[in-house]
C-alpha positions as CSV (number, residue, x, y, z in Angstrom):
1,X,160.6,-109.1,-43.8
2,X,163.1,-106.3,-44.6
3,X,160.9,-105.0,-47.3
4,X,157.5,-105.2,-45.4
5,X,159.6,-103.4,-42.5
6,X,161.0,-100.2,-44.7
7,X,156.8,-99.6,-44.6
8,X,155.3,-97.9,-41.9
9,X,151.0,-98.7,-41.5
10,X,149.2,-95.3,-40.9
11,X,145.7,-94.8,-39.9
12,X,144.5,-94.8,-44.1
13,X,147.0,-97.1,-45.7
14,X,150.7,-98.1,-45.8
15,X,153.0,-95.5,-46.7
16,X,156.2,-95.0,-47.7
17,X,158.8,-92.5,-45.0
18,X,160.7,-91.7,-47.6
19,X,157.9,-90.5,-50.2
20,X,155.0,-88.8,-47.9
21,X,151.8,-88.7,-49.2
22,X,151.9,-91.7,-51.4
23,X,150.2,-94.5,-51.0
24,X,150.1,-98.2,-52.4
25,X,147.9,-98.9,-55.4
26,X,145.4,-100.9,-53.2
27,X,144.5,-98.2,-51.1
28,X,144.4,-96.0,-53.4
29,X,142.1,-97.7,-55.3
30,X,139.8,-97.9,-52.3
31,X,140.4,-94.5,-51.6
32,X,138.9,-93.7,-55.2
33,X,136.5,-96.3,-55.1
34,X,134.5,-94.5,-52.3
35,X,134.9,-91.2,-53.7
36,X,133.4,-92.1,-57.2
37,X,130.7,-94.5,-55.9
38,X,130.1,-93.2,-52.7
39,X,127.8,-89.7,-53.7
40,X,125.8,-92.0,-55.9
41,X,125.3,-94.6,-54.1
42,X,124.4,-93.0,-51.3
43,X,122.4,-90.3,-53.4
44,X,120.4,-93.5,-54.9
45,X,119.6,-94.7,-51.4
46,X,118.6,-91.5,-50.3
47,X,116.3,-90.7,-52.8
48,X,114.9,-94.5,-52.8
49,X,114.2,-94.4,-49.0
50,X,112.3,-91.3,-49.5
51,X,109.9,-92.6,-52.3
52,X,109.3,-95.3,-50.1
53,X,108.7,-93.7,-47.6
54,X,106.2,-91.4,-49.2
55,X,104.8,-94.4,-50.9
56,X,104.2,-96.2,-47.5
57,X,102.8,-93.4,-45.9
58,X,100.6,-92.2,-48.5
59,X,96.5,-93.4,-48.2
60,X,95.8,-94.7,-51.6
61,X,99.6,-95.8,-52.6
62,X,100.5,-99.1,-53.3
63,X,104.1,-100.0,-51.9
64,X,106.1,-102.5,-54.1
65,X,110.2,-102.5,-54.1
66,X,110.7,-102.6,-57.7
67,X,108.7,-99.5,-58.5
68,X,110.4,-97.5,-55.8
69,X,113.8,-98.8,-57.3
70,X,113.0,-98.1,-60.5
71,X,111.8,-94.6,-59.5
72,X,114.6,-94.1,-57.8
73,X,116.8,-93.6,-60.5
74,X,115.5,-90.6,-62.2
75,X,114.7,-88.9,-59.1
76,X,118.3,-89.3,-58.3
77,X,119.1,-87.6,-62.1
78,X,116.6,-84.9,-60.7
79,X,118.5,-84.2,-58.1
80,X,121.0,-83.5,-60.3
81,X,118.6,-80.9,-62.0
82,X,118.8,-83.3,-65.2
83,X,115.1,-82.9,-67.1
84,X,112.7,-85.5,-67.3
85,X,109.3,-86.6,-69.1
86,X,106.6,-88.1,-66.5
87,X,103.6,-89.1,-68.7
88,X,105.1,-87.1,-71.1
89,X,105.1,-84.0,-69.9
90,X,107.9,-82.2,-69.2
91,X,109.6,-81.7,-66.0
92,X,112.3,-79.0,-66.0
93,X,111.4,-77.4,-62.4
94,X,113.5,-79.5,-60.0
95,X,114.0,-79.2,-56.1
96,X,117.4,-77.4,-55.2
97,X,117.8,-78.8,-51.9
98,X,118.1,-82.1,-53.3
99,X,120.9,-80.8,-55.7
100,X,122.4,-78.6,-52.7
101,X,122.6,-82.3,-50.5
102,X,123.6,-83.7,-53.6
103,X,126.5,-81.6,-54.4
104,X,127.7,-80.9,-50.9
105,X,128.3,-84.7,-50.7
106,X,130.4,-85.0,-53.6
107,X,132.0,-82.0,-52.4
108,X,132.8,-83.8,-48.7
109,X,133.7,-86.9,-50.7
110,X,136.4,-85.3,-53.0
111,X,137.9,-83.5,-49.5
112,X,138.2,-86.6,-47.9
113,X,139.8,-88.8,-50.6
114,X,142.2,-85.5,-50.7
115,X,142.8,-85.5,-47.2
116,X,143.3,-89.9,-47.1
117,X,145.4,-89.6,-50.2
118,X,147.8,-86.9,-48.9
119,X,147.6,-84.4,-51.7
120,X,149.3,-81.1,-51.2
121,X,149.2,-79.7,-54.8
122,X,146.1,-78.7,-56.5
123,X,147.7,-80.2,-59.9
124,X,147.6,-83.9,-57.9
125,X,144.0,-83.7,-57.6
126,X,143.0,-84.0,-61.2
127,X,142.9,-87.5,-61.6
128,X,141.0,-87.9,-58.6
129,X,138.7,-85.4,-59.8
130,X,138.4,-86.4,-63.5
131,X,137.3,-89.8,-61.5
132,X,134.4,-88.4,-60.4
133,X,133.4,-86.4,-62.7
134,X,133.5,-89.5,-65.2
135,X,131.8,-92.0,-63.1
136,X,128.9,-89.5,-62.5
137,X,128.5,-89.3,-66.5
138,X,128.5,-93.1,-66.9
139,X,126.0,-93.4,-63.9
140,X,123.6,-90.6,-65.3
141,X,123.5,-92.4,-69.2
142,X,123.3,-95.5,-67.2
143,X,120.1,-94.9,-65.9
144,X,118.8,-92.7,-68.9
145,X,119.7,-96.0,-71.4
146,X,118.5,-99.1,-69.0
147,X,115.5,-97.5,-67.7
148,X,112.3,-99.2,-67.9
149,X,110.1,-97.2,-67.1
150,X,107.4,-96.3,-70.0
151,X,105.7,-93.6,-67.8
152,X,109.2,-91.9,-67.0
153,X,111.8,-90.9,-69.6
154,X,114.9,-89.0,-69.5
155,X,117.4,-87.7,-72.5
156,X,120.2,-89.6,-72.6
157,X,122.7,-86.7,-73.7
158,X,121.4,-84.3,-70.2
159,X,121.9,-87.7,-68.3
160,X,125.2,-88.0,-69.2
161,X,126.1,-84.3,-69.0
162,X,124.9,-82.3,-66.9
163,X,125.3,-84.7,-63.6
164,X,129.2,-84.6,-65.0
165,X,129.6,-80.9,-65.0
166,X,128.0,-80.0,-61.5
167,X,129.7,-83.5,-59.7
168,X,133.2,-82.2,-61.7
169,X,132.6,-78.3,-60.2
170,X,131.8,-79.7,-56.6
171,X,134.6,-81.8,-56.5
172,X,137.0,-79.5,-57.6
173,X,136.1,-77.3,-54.6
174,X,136.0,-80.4,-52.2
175,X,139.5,-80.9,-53.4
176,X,140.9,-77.2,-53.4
177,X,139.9,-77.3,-49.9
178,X,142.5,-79.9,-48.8
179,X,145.5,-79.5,-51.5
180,X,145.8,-75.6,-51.3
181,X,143.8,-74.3,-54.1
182,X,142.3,-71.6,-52.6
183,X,146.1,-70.1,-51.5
184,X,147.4,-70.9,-54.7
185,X,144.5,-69.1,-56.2
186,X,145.3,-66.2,-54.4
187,X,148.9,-66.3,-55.3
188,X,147.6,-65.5,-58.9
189,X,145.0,-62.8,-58.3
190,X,145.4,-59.4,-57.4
191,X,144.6,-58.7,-53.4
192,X,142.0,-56.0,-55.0
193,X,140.7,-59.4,-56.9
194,X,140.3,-61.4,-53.6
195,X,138.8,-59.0,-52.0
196,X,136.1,-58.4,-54.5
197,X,135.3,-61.8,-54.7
198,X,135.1,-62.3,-51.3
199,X,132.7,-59.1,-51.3
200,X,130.5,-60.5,-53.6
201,X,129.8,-63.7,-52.0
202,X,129.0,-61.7,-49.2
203,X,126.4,-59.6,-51.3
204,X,125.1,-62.7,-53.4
205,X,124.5,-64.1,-49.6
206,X,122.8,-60.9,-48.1
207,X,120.6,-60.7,-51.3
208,X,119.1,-64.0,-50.4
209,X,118.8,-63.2,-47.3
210,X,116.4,-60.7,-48.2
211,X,114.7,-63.1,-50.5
212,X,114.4,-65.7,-47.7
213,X,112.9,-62.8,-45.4
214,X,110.5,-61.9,-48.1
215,X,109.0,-65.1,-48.8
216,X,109.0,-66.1,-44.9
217,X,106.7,-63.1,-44.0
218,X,104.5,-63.9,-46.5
219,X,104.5,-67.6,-45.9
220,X,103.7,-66.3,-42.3
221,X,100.6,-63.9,-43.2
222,X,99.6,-66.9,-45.6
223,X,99.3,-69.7,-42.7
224,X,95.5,-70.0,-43.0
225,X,96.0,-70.5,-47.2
226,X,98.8,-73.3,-46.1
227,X,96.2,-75.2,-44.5
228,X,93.7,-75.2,-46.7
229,X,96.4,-76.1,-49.1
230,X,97.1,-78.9,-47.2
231,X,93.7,-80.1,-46.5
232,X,92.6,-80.0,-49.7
233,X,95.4,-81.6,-52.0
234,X,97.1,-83.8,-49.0
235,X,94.7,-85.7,-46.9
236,X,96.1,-87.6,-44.2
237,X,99.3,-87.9,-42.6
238,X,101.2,-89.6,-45.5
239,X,100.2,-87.4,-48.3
240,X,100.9,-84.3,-45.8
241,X,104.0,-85.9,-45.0
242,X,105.2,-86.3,-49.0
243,X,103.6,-82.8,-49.6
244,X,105.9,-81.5,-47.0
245,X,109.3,-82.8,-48.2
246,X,108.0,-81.8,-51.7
247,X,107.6,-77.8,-50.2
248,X,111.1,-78.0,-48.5
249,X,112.3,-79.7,-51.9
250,X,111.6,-76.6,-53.8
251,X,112.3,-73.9,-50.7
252,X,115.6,-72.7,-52.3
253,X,113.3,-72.3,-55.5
254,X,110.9,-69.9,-53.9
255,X,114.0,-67.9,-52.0
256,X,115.9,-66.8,-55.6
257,X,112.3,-66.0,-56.3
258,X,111.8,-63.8,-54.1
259,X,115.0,-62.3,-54.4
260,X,114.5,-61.5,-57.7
261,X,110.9,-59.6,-56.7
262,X,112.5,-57.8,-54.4
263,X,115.3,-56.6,-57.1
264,X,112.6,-55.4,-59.3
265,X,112.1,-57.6,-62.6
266,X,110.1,-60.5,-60.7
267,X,109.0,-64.2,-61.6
268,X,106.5,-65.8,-63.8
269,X,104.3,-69.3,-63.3
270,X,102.5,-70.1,-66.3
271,X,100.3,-66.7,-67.4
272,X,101.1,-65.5,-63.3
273,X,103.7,-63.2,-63.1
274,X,104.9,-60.6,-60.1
275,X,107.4,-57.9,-60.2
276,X,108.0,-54.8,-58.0
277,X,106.1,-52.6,-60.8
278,X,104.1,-55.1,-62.7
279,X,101.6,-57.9,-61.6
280,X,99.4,-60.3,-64.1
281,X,96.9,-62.4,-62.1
282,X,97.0,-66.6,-62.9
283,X,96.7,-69.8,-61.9
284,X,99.5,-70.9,-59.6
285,X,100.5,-74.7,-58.4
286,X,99.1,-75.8,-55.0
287,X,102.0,-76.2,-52.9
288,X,102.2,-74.8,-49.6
289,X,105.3,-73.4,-50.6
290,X,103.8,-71.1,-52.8
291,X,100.7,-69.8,-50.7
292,X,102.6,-66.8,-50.3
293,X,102.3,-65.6,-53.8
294,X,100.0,-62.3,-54.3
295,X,96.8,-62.3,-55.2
296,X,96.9,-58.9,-56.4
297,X,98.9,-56.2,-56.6
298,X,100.0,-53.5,-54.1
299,X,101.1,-50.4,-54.4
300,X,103.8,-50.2,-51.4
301,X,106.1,-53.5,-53.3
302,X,108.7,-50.9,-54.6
303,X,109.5,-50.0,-51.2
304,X,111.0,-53.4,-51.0
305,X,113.7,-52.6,-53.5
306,X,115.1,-50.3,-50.1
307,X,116.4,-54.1,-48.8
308,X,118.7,-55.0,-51.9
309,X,119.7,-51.1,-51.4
310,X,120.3,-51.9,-48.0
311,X,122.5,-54.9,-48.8
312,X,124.9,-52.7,-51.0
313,X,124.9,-49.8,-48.9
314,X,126.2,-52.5,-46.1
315,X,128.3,-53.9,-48.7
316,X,130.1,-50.3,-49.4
317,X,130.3,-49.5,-45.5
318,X,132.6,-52.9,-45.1
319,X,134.8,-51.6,-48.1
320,X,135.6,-48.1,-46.7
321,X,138.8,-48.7,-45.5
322,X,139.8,-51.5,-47.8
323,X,142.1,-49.2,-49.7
324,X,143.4,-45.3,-49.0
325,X,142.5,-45.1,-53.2
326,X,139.1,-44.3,-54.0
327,X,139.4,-46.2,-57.7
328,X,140.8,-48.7,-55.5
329,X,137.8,-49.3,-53.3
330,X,135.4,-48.7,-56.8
331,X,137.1,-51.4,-58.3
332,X,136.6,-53.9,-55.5
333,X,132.9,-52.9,-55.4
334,X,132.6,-53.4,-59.2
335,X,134.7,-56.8,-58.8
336,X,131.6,-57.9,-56.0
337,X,128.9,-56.4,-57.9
338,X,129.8,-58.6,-61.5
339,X,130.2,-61.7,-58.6
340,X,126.8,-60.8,-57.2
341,X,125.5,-60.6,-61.5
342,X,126.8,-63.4,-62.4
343,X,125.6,-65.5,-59.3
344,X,122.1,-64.4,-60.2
345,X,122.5,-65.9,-63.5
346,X,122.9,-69.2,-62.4
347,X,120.1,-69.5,-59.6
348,X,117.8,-68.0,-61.8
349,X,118.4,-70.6,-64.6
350,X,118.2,-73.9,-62.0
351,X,115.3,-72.2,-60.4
352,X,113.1,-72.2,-63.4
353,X,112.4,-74.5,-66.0
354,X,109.6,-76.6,-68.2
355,X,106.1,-77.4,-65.5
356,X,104.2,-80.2,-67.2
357,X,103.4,-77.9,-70.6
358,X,100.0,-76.9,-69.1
359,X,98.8,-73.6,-67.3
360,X,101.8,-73.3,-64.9
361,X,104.3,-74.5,-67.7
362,X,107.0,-72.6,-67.7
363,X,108.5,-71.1,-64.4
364,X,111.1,-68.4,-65.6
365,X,113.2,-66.2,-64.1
366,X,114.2,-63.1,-66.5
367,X,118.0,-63.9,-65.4
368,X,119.4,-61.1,-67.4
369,X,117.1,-58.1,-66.1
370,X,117.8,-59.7,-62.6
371,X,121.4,-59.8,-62.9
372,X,121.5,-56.0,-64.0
373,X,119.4,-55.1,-61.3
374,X,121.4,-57.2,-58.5
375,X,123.9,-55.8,-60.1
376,X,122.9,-52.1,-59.4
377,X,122.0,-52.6,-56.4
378,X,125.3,-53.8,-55.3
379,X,127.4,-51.6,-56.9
380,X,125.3,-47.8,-56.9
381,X,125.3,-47.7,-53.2
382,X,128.2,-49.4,-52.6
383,X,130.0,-47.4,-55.0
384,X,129.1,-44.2,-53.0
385,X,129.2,-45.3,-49.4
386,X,132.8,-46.8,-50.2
387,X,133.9,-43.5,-52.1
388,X,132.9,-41.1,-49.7
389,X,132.9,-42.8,-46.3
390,X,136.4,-43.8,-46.6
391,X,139.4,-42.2,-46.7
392,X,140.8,-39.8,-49.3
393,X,144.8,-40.1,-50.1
394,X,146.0,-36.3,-50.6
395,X,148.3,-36.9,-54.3
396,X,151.7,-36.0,-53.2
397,X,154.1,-33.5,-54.8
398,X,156.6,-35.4,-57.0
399,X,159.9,-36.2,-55.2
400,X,163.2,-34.5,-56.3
401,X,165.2,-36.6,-57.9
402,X,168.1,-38.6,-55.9
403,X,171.5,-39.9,-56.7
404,X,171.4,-42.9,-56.6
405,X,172.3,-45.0,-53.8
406,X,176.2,-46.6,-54.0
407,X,176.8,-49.8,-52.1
408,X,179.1,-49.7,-49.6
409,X,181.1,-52.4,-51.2
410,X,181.7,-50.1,-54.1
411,X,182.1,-47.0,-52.5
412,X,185.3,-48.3,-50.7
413,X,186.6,-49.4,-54.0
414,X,186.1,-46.6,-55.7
415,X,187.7,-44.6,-53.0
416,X,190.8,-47.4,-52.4
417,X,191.0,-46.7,-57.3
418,X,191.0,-42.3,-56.0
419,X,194.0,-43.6,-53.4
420,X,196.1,-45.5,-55.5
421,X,195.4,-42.6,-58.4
422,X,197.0,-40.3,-56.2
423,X,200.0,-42.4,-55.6
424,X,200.7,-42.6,-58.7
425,X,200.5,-39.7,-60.0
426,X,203.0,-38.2,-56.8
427,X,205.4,-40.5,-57.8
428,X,205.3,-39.7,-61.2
429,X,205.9,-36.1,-60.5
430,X,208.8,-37.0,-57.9
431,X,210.3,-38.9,-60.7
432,X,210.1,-36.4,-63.4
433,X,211.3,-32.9,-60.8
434,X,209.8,-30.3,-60.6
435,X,209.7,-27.7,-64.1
436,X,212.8,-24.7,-63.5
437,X,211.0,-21.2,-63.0
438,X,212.1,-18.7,-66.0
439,X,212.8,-15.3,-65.3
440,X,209.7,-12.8,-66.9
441,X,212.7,-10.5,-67.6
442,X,214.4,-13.0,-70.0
443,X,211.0,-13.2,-71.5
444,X,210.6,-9.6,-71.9
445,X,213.5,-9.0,-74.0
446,X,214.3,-10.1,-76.8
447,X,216.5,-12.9,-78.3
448,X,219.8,-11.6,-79.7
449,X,220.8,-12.6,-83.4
450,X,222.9,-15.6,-84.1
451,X,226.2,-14.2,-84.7
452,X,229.0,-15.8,-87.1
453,X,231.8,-17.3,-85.4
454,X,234.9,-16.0,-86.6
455,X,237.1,-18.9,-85.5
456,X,234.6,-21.1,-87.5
457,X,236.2,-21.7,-91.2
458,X,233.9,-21.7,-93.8
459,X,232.5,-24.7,-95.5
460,X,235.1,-26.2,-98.1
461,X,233.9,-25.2,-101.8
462,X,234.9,-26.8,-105.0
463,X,234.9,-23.7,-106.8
464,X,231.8,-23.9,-108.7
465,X,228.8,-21.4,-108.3
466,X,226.2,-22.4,-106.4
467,X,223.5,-23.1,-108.1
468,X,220.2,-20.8,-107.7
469,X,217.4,-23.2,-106.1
């Protein structure tokens, strides 16, 4: 009773007063348990529910449990944009939504089992992120090695790796969000760092929000091609239904696709490719999603480039009075600009990918001309706007040197060592009187010769000459 009363019971486990934020190895193990399995289990369900949904609702489908289970599991390695073969052919072009969902709930996971576990250091949050990361590895070759399926087929080595490197970065922020990371982050990088990193999120964001406002307009001057689309290659409410979540599947594709248009270098599908000075006609797929790709080309697109212009320019006007240094307030610009680069490197890559080897096979993204040119536009008018709209710090003259400063401490000794000094050296001249004063006329004349005494007798001799020296 003693011992089970030196515990306290808190509203996630039983903890210890004297050691705060531990807790006993049974709820920890839960606590890990649901952060590991959790994502995947509810990422399986997810994706499982919505095959059989589309399944169920579709006119000539054929519902049956097994198949949708079976399916299930390399949909779910989709949505971790892990490649896969249907009939075959490959699939490389996967929906970034389901990856967004995907990762976000790893990401909520990790912050929770932060939070429950009490973890204040971001060092305390490795095992608990190594967890994750490794259970999504074993889960991805799980499914690539005991799979079935003859019609779908999946390469073990991506199954095992690539789940594992995108659960292991979302957890990581999931976890930095509860423990500190983010401050002790900080603590590390210079201010002007932060601030450029914090800039170019900012820009990465406003760029696709031009891309989103791109490919919405011409979604919305394309609404009679969306239902023809629709009519044609979805009859019925079930097949319009799983052509619908198919289109929003692949939404965030078409957005870093229009943002790299409206940066200059473009897209390609198949032989198809659009850019802000170049256009080759093609065959494109028939989603909905895609009924806003041109037709032909016009001349006005490189007026468009004014909106990623815009961004920076915005950008730059935020970052005018960031720092009273102009190189200050170029460096933060730069800092948000290789962000903004680098950011476009990555969408572009998980936008694109292998399409079934056929007409539309492959959908790429030129990643390096569109980082250079997101680049550009980030940091060219931000550069200016924040160089000349902001202030400029006159260089002041050079200050004279100072003495230095003496503590107070030591200035009182040093005065109490100039005291005593004095003492001493008074009493050393009362001691020793003062020096008699000789009379100039004394030392004007001179000295009279020594004169032999008379009364002195002269030295006894022995009466032998001296002898000469």
């Amino acid at each position: 009773m003693q011992v089970l009363t030196s515990y306290r019971r808190s509203g996630t486990g039983v903890t210890d007063p004297g050691h705060r934020g531990e807790r006993s190895p049974v709820v920890r193990a839960r606590v890990f348990a649901a952060a590991v399995l959790g994502p995947i289990v509810a990422g399986y369900v997810v994706v499982a529910a919505l095959f059989g949904l589309v399944t169920a609702m579709a006119a000539a489908g054929e519902f049956a449990i097994g198949g949708v289970l079976r399916a299930a599991g390399p949909g779910w390695l989709a949505a971790y944009q892990v490649p896969v073969e249907i009939a075959g052919r490959p699939l490389g072009v996967l929906p970034l939504l389901a990856t967004i969902g995907a990762l976000a709930l790893v990401a909520r996971s990790a912050a929770t089992a932060t939070r429950r576990l009490g973890y204040a250091e971001p060092g305390a949050t490795v095992p608990l992120i190594a967890a994750v990361t490794s259970g999504h590895a074993l889960a991805g070759l799980g499914i690539a090695l005991f799979d079935d399926s003859a019609a779908v087929r999946v390469e073990p080595l991506s199954a095992f790796a690539v789940p594992a490197v995108l659960a292991g970065i979302a957890a990581a922020a999931g976890a930095a969000s509860q423990s500190g990371g983010a401050a002790a982050a900080r603590d590390y990088l210079d201010p002007l760092a932060v601030r450029g990193l914090r800039a170019g999120a900012l820009g990465l964001a406003g760029l696709l929000a031009v891309g989103a406002l791109v490919h919405t307009v011409a979604l919305v001057l394309a609404s009679g091609t969306i239902r023809q689309l629709f009519a044609a290659n979805a009859p019925g409410f079930g097949s319009g239904a799983g052509m619908l979540l198919l289109s929003l599947g692949y939404l965030p594709n078409a957005v870093v696709g229009g943002l790299a248009f409206v940066t200059g270098p473009g897209f390609s599908i198949g032989s198809f490719s659009a850019g802000a000075f170049s256009f080759t006609g093609g065959p494109v797929p028939g989603l909905p999603v895609l009924a806003g790709v041109p037709e032909h080309a016009a001349p006005w697109w490189p007026v468009l480039m004014l909106l990623p212009a815009g961004v920076g320019a915005l950008l730059g006007w935020s970052l005018r009075r960031a720092d009273e240094n102009p190189l200050a307030r170029l460096r933060i610009v730069g800092i948000a600009g290789a962000l903004v680069g680098f950011g476009c490197v990555l969408l572009g890559t998980l936008a694109g990918g292998r399409l079934g080897g056929g007409a539309f096979d492959p959908v790429s993204i030129p990643v390096g001309l569109v980082s250079v040119a997101a680049f550009g536009w980030i940091a060219v008018p931000g550069g200016l706007i924040a160089w000349f709209a902001g202030p400029h710090a006159r260089p002041e003259p050079a200050p004279e040197p100072e003495e230095p400063e003496v503590e107070p401490e030591i200035e009182a000794e040093l005065e109490n060592l100039d005291a005593e000094l004095e003492e001493l050296e008074s009493e050393v001249e009362e001691e020793a009187g003062e020096p008699a004063e000789e009379d100039p006329e004394l030392d004007s004349e001179e000295e009279p010769e020594d004169e032999p005494d008379d009364s002195e007798e002269p030295p006894p001799t022995d009466g032998k000459p001296d002898e000469p020296s």
